[in-house]
N, C-alpha and C positions, 0 to 999 in steps of 0.2 A: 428521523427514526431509522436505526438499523434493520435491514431486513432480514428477515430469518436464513437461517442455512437449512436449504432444503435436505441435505447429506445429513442433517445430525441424527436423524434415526437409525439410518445405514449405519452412522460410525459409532452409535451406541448398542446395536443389536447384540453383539458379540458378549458384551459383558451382562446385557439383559439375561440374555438365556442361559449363560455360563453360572451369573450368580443363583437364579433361579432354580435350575436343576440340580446345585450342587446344595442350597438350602433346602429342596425336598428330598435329598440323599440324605441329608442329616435329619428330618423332623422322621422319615421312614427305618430310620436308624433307632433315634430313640424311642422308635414305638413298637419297636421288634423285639418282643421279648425272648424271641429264644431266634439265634443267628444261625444258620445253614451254612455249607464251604459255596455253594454257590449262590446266594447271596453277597457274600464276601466277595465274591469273585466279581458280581457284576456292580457292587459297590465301588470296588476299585477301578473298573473302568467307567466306570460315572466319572467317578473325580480326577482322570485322567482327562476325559473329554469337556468336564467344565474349565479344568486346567489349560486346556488346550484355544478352547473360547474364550476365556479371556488372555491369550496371550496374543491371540489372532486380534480380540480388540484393540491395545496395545501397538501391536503393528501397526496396523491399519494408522492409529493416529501418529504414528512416525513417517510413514509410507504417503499418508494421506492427510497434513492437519489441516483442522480447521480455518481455513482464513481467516483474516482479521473482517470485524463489523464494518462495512461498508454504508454511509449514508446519503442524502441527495443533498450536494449542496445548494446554499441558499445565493440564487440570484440568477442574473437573466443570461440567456446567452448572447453571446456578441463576436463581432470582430471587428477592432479597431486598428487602425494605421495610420500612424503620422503622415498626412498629409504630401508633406514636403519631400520625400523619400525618393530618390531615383525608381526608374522601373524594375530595376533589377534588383535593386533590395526588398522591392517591397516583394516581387516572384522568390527572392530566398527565404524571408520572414515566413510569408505563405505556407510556402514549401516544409520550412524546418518545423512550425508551429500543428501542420497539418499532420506531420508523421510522428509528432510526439505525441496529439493525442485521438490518432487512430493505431499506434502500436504501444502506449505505456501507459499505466493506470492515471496518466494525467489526466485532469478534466479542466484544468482553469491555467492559464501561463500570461507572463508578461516577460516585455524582452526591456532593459533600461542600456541605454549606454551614451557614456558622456554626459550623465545627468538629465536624459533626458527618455521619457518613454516612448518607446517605438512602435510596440506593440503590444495588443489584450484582445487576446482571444478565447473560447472556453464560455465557463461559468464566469464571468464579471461581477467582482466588487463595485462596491457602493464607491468607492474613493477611485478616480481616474487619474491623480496624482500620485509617484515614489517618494517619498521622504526617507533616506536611506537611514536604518535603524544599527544599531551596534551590530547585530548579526552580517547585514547586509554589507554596511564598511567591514566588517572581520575578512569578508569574502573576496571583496574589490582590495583590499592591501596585501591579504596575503596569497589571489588566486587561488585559491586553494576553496574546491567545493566544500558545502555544509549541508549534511540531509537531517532532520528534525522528522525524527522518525514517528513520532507521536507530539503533535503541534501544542496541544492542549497543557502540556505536561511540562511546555519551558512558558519561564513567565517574561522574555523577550517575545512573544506571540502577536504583542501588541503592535508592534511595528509592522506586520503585515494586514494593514486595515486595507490595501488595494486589491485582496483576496478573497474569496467569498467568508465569513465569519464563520462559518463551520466546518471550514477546510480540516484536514486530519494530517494528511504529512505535508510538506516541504522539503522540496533541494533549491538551492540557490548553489547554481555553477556559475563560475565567471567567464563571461567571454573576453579573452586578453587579460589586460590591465585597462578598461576601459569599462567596461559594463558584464552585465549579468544576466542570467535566464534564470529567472525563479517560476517553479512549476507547484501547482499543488493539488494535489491527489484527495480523494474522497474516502478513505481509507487508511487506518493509523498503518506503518511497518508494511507497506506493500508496495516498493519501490525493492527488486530484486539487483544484483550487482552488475546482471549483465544490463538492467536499464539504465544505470547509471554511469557505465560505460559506454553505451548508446547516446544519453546524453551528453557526458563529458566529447564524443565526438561531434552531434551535431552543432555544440557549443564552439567548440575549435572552428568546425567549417563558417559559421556564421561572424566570427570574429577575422577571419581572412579576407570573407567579403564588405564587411562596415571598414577595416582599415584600409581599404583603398578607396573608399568615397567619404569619409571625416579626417 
C-alpha cells in the first residue's frame, strides 16, 4: 500500500484558501444590493490576493511536486554471493551493491554475468535463478542501458520474476558485453538522471574488475 504524502495539505493549502475567499467574494457580491466605491475597491484586491494564491499553489507544485507513490516491497531481505568469487570481487560486489542502495532509491539489485548470478542483495525475489528475458538480451547485445520507468505498465515485466513482485521501476545496465546490473526501486519514475549516471559508472567500474578474473 502507498503511503500517504505528508506535504499534500501544505501543497494544496494555497488553492484551498484562494478558492475559498474568492467564492465568498462572489456569494458577498451577489448579496449586495446597492455596491459602494470602496467595496469595489476591496473587492478587487480580494480577487488579486486569491489570484495570487492560487498562483503561489501552482508554483509550488512545479517548485515542489509531489513524488511518485512509494510502496514496500514484498520479500525478505538478503545478501547473497556466489560462493566461488575471488576476495576481491566479492569486496567490489559488496562495495558497488552497498553504495547503490544507501545512495539511490534502489531497494532490491542483482548483478548476472556470463550467465551466471553473482549477486542479490536488497529486498529478494522468490526466484534465485536469471532467465534472461527479451528486455534483458536487448541489454546484453546492444549494451546500451534500459530504465522501465513504471514496471507495471510494460507487459515484458514478467521476465523479471528474480525481483520482488511489486517492484515499481527498473534499470538494467550492462556491465561490458558480458553481464548486467539490474536494480529495482520501490517507486514508479524515481530514478533521477544523475542516478543513472551514477550507475552507468559503477557498472563500468565493476565490469573492469570481473574482466580480469573471467
Amino acid at each position: 500500500m502507498a503511503k500517504p504524502d505528508q506535504n499534500d495539505v501544505l501543497r494544496l493549502l494555497p488553492f484551498a484558501v484562494g478558492g475559498l475567499a474568492g467564492s465568498l467574494l462572489l456569494i458577498n457580491r451577489l448579496l449586495t444590493s446597492q455596491l459602494t466605491n470602496s467595496q469595489a475597491r476591496s473587492d478587487a484586491v480580494g480577487v488579486i490576493v486569491c489570484a495570487v494564491l492560487i498562483l503561489t499553489g501552482l508554483l509550488w507544485q512545479q517548485v515542489q511536486p509531489k513524488p511518485p507513490d512509494a510502496v514496500k516491497l514484498i520479500g525478505e531481505e538478503g545478501f547473497d554471493l556466489a560462493t566461488e568469487l575471488p576476495d576481491q570481487v566479492k569486496t567490489e560486489l559488496a562495495w558497488a551493491s552497498h553504495l547503490l542502495l544507501t545512495n539511490t532509491v534502489t531497494r532490491s539489485l542483482v548483478v548476472v554475468y556470463q550467465g551466471k548470478v553473482l549477486l542479490r542483495r536488497g529486498i529478494l525475489g522468490k526466484n534465485p535463478q536469471v532467465e534472461p528475458g527479451a528486455i534483458l538480451k536487448r541489454v546484453l547485445e546492444t549494451q546500451k542501458a534500459v530504465y522501465l520507468v513504471n514496471l507495471k505498465l510494460y507487459p515484458g515485466r514478467l521476465e523479471f520474476d528474480y525481483l520482488p513482485n511489486n517492484t515499481q521501476g527498473v534499470i538494467c545496465q550492462p556491465i561490458g558485453n558480458q553481464g548486467a546490473l539490474i536494480l529495482a526501486a520501490n517507486a514508479p519514475r524515481s530514478y533521477t538522471k544523475q542516478d543513472e549516471n551514477w550507475i552507468e559508472g559503477i557498472a563500468d567500474k565493476l565490469a573492469n574488475t570481473l574482466s580480469g578474473h573471467f
